[in-house]
C-alpha positions in Angstrom: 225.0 104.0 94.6 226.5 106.0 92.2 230.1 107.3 92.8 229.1 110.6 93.7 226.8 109.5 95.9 229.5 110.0 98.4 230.4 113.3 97.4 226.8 114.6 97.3 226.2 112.7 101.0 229.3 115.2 102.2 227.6 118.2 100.6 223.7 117.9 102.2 225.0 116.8 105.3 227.2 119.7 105.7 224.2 122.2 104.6 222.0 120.6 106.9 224.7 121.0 109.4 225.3 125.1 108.4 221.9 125.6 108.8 221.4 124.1 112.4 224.0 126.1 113.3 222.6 129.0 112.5 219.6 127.9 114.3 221.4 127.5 117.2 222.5 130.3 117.1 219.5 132.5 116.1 218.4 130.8 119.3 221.1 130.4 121.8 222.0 134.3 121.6 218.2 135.1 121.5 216.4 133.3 123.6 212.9 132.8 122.9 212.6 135.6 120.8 215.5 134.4 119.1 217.6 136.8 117.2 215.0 137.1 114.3 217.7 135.5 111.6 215.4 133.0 110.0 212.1 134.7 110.9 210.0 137.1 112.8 211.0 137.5 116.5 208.0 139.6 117.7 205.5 136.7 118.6 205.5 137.3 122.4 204.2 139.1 125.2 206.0 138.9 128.4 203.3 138.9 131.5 206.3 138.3 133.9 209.4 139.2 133.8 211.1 137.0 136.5 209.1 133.3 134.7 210.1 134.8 131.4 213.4 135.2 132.5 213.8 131.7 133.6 212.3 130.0 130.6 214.1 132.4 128.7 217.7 131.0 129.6 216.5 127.2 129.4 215.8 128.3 125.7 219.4 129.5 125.5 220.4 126.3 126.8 218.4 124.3 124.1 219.9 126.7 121.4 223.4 125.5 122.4 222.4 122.0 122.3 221.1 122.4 118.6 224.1 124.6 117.9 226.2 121.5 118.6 223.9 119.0 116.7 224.6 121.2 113.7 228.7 121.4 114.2 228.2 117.3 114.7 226.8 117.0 111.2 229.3 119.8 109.8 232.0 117.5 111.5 230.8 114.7 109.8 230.2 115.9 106.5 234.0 115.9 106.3 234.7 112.2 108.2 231.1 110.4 107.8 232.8 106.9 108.8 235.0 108.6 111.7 231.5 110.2 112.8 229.7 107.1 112.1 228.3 106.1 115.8 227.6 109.9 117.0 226.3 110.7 113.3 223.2 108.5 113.4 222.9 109.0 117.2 222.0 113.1 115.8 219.6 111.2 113.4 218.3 109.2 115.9 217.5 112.2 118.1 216.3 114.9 115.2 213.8 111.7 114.3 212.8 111.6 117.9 212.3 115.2 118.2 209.7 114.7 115.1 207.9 112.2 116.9 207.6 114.4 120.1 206.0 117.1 117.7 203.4 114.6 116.6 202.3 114.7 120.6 201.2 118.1 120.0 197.9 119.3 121.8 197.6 120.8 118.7 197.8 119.1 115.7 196.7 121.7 113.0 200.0 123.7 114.1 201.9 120.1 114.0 201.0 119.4 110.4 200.3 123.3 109.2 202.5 124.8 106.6 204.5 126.3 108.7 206.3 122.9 110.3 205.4 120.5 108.2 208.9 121.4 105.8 211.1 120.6 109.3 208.6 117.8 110.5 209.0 116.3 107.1 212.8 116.7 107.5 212.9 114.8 110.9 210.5 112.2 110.2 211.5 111.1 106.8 214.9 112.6 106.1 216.9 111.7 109.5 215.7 107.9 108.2 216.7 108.7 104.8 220.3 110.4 106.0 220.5 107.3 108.2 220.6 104.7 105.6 222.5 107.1 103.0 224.9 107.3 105.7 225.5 103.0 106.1 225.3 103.0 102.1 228.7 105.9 102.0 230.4 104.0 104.7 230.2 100.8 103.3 230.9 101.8 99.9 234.2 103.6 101.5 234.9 100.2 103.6 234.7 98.2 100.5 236.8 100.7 98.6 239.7 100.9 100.8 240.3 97.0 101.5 
């Protein structure tokens, strides 16, 4: 590892963080429409109000949760070894949640173009930010004793 490895581990951590908070945002304050910040929001037809409504705030719900994966990696873009445990525990789940998209009933959308760039990000870069992650702590470990 180079010695800005570290520095450069701080920086995409913290943009992948800033962008899943924006996601969780776009959709914990939208819904399943979403507010439309990172792409088109007019994809649905509501056929009932009341089940729409319902799925609707369990949406917001998940929006939240992402909001607060993305302020755990903007956390930890500042303290990696502080954040080390919950740090790959958010890799460990963004990985999962790539797994659970390969048990689509529907695989042309699972690898199409249009999630194959995030599928790719939680199947091969969690992994990758896991192991970047032990290199940066270890190098800091090493450094400091």
């Amino acid at each position: 590892m180079t010695g800005a490895s570290p520095t450069l581990f701080r920086v995409v951590l913290f943009l992948a963080g800033a962008f899943v908070v924006v996601l969780g945002l776009d959709i914990g304050l939208g819904g399943i429409t979403t507010r439309g910040w990172l792409g088109s929001n007019d994809f649905v037809a509501i056929t009932d109000a009341h089940a729409f409504a319902v799925q609707d705030n369990h949406v917001k719900f998940l929006g939240g949760v992402w909001l607060g994966v993305g302020l755990t990696l903007v956390a930890g873009a500042w303290r990696p070894a502080r954040f080390a445990q919950v740090l790959r525990l958010v890799f460990a789940l963004i990985f999962l949640g790539g797994v659970m998209r390969l048990l689509s009933d529907n695989p042309l959308v699972a690898f199409g173009p249009d999630i194959i760039g995030p599928l790719a990000a939680e199947l091969v870069g969690m992994p990758l930010l896991y192991w970047w992650h032990r290199s940066v702590v270890r190098s800091e470990a090493s450094v400091s004793v």
